[in-house]
VOTI-452624 format. One record per residue (C-alpha): x, y, z. Coordinates in steps of 0.5 Angstrom, whole numbers, plus 500, padded with zeros to 3 digits. Example, Ala and Ser with C-alpha at 12.3 -4.5 7.8 and 13.67 -1.06 7.14 Angstrom:
residues 2
c1 | c2 | c3
525 | 491 | 516
527 | 498 | 514
END
This chain:
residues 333
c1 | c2 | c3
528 | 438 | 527
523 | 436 | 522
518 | 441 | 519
512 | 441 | 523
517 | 442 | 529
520 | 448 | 525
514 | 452 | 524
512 | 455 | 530
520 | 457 | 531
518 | 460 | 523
513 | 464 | 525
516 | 467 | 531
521 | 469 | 526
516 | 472 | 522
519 | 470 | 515
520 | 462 | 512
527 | 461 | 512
527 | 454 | 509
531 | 451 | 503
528 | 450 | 497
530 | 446 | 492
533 | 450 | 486
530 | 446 | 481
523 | 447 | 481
519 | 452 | 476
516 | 456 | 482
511 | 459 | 477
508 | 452 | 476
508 | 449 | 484
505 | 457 | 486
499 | 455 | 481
498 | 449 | 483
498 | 451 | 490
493 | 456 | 489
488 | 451 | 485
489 | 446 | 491
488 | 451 | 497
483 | 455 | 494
487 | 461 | 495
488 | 468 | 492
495 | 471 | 491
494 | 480 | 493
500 | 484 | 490
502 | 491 | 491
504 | 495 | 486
511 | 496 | 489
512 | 489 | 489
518 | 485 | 486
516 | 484 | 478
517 | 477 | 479
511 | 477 | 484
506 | 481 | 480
507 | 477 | 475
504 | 471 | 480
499 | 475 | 483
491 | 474 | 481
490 | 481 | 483
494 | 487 | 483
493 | 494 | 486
494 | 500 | 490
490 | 500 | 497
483 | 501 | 496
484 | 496 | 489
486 | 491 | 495
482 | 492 | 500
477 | 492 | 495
478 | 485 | 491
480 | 483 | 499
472 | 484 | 501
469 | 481 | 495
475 | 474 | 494
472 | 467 | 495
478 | 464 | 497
479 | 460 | 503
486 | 462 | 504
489 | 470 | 502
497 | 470 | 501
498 | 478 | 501
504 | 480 | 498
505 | 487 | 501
506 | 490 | 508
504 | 489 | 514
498 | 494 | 515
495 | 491 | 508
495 | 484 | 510
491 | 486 | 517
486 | 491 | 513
484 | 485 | 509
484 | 480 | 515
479 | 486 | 519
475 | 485 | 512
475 | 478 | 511
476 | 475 | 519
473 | 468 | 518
479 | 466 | 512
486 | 466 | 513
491 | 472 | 512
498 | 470 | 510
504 | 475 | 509
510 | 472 | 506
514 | 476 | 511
512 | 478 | 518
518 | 484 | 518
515 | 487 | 511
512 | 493 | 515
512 | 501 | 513
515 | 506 | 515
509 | 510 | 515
504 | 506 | 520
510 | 505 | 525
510 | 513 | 525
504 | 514 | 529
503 | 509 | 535
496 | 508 | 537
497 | 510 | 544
501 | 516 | 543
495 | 517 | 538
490 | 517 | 543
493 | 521 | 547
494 | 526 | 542
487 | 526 | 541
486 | 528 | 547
487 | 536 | 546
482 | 534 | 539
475 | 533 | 542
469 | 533 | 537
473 | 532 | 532
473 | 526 | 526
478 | 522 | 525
480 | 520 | 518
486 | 516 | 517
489 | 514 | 511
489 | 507 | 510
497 | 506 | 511
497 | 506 | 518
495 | 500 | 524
490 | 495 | 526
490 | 497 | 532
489 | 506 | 530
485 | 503 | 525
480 | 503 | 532
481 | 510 | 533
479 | 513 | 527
471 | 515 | 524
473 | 512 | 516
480 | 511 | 514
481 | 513 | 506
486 | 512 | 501
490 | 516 | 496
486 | 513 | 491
479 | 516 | 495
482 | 521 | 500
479 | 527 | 497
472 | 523 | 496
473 | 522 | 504
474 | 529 | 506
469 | 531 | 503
464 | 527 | 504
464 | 530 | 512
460 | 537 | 512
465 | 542 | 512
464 | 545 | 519
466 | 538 | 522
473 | 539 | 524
478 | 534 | 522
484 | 530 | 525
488 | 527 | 520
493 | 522 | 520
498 | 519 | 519
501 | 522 | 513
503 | 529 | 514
505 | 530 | 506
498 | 527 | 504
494 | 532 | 509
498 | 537 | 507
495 | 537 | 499
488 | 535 | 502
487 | 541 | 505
490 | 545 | 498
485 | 540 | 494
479 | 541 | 498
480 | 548 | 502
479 | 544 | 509
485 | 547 | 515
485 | 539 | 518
489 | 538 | 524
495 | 534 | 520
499 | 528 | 525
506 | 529 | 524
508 | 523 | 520
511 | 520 | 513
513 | 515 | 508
521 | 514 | 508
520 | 513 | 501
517 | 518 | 498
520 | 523 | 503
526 | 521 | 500
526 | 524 | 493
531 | 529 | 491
528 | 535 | 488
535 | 538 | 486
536 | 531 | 482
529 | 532 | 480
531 | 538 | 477
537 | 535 | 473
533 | 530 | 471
527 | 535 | 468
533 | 539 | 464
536 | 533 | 461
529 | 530 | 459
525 | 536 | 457
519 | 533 | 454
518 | 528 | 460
513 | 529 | 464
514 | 529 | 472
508 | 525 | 476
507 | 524 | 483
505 | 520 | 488
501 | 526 | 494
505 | 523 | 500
512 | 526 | 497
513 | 533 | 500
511 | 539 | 498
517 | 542 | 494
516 | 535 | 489
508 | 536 | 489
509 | 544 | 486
514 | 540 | 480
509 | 535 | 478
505 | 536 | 472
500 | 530 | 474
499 | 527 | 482
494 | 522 | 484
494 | 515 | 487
499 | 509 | 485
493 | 507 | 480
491 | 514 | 478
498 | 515 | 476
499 | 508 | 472
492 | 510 | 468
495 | 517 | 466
501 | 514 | 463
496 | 509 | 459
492 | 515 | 456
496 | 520 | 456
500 | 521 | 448
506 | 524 | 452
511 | 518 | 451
517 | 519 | 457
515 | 521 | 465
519 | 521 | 472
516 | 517 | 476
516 | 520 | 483
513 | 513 | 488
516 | 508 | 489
519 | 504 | 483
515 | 498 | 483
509 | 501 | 480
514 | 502 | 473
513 | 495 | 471
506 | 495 | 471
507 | 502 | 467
512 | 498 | 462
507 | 492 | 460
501 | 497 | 458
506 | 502 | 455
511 | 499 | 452
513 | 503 | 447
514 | 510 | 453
519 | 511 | 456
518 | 511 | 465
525 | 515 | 469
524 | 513 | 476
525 | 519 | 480
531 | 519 | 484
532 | 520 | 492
537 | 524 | 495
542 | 517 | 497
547 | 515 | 492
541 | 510 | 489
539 | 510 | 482
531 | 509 | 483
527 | 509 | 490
525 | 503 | 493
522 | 500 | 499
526 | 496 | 503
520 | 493 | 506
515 | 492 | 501
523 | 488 | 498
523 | 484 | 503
517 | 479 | 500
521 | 474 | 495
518 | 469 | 490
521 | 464 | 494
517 | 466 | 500
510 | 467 | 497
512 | 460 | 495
514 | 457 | 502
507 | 462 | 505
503 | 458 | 501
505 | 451 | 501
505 | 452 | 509
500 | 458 | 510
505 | 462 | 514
506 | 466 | 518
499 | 468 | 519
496 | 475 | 520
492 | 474 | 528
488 | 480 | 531
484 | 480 | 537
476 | 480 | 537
477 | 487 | 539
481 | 490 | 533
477 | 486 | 528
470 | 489 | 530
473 | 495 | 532
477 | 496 | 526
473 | 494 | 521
467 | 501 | 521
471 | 506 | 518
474 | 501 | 512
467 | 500 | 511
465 | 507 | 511
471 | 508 | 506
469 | 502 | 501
462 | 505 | 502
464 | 513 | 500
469 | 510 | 494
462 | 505 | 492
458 | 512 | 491
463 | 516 | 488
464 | 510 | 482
471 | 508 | 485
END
């Protein structure tokens, strides 16, 4: 079967199972092929180290959506999960979206299906939805503004405070909104496996042994991780704390890939990655993982599989990111 024959069958399978020759400088053909396309690599923080290195821009949600909004390329390869890759597909619905692997999903998105949403809020008339941006396309029709951990509490209190508030899906970063910003909102029940994970026995360990280590933490962890941490914020606001901060040794309670940023910054400090309760040293996200250099190769060269979502979604989907983007740009985010 040649090539234009197997890449339906490709997409279908959601990822580019094809030989490469091992030989080429993937780097090199990776540049070459973002000049020839007019093309732009988005990386997420938890991205493999290799992919970082390639990406033109590198970010937390709001960073990606942001630079997704402004990009001029023709063409967008999203090295992150699916949900990202169709928030910028919503901003950007005339300019093809490819994600190197159609199985990255989250664990997160995948805990709060739109139709079971929409029947929940059935019981939540009058109220505004905000949702946190790691969720659906097709949610993301459902919700009044969407928010990241970067904007969340800029969100929240952007809505008068006698408004009621339903948010989703994340459960642990509503749970810390309402502590943060003194609102009682109506919390879905969903989490991120990753950040769920975390072991605070281990943690505890890991603080005793390393006592001048500080302990900083993404809001999406639980609750018993959050009372622990010396410092939480967003992927970014944790990244930026460990650049300013004099202290040299931080437990780095998110996901692990975010470390090989905070080692190019600071390379004299030490980053401990928090450990989960599983035998694993470190907390990674096997769908963030399932993105390789190799794909980002193989979706750039044969821009697939792409990301395609109805005419509805796009329109419907794209008020409340505007909304977010509009509240992050006066809040100077």
């Amino acid at each position: 079967m040649d090539i234009l024959s197997a890449l339906p069958n490709l997409q279908k399978k959601g990822f580019l199972d094809l030989a490469i020759d091992p030989t080429i400088d993937l780097f090199e053909e990776i540049n070459k092929l973002k000049k020839e396309k007019n093309a732009v690599i988005l990386a997420h923080y938890y991205q493999e180290p290799d992919i970082q290195d390639i990406a033109d821009y590198i970010g937390d949600s709001l960073g990606l959506s942001q630079e997704a909004a402004r990009t001029k390329a023709d063409l967008i390869v999203f090295a992150g999960v699916h949900f990202m890759a169709e928030t910028a597909k919503i901003l950007c619905p005339d300019k093809k979206v490819v994600l190197p692997d159609l199985k990255a999903g989250c664990s997160l998105a995948d805990s709060a299906p739109a139709p079971l949403f929409k029947k929940f809020m059935e019981k939540y008339p009058g109220h505004t939805v905000v949702s946190y941006i790691n969720c659906t396309a097709e949610l993301k029709t459902l919700t009044d503004i969407c928010c990241t951990s970067s904007n969340a509490v800029q969100v929240i209190e952007s809505i008068p405070k006698d408004q009621p508030i339903v948010f989703a899906p994340d459960k642990n970063l509503g749970a810390y909104l309402n502590k943060k910003t003194g609102r009682n909102m109506v919390l879905w029940n969903g989490a991120c496996m990753v950040h769920e994970i975390f072991s605070a026995e281990k943690i505890d360990k890991l603080m005793a042994q390393y006592p001048e280590a500080e302990l900083i933490a993404h809001p999406e962890c639980e609750e018993v991780i959050l009372r622990k941490a010396h410092y939480i914020a967003s992927t970014t606001g944790l990244l930026n704390y460990t650049i300013k901060s004099k202290k040299t040794s931080f437990i780095v309670a998110t996901e692990s890939g975010i470390i090989h940023q905070m080692e190019k910054y600071s390379p004299d400090k030490i980053f401990i990655p928090a450990p989960p309760e599983n035998s694993c040293a470190c907390n990674e996200c096997p769908h963030m993982r399932l993105n390789t250099l190799e794909k980002v190769y193989l979706a750039l060269k044969y821009e697939l599989p792409e990301i395609t979502l109805s005419d509805y979604v796009l329109e419907k989907g794209r008020s409340c990111i505007d909304r977010m983007l509009t509240i992050s740009a006066n809040a100077g985010l």
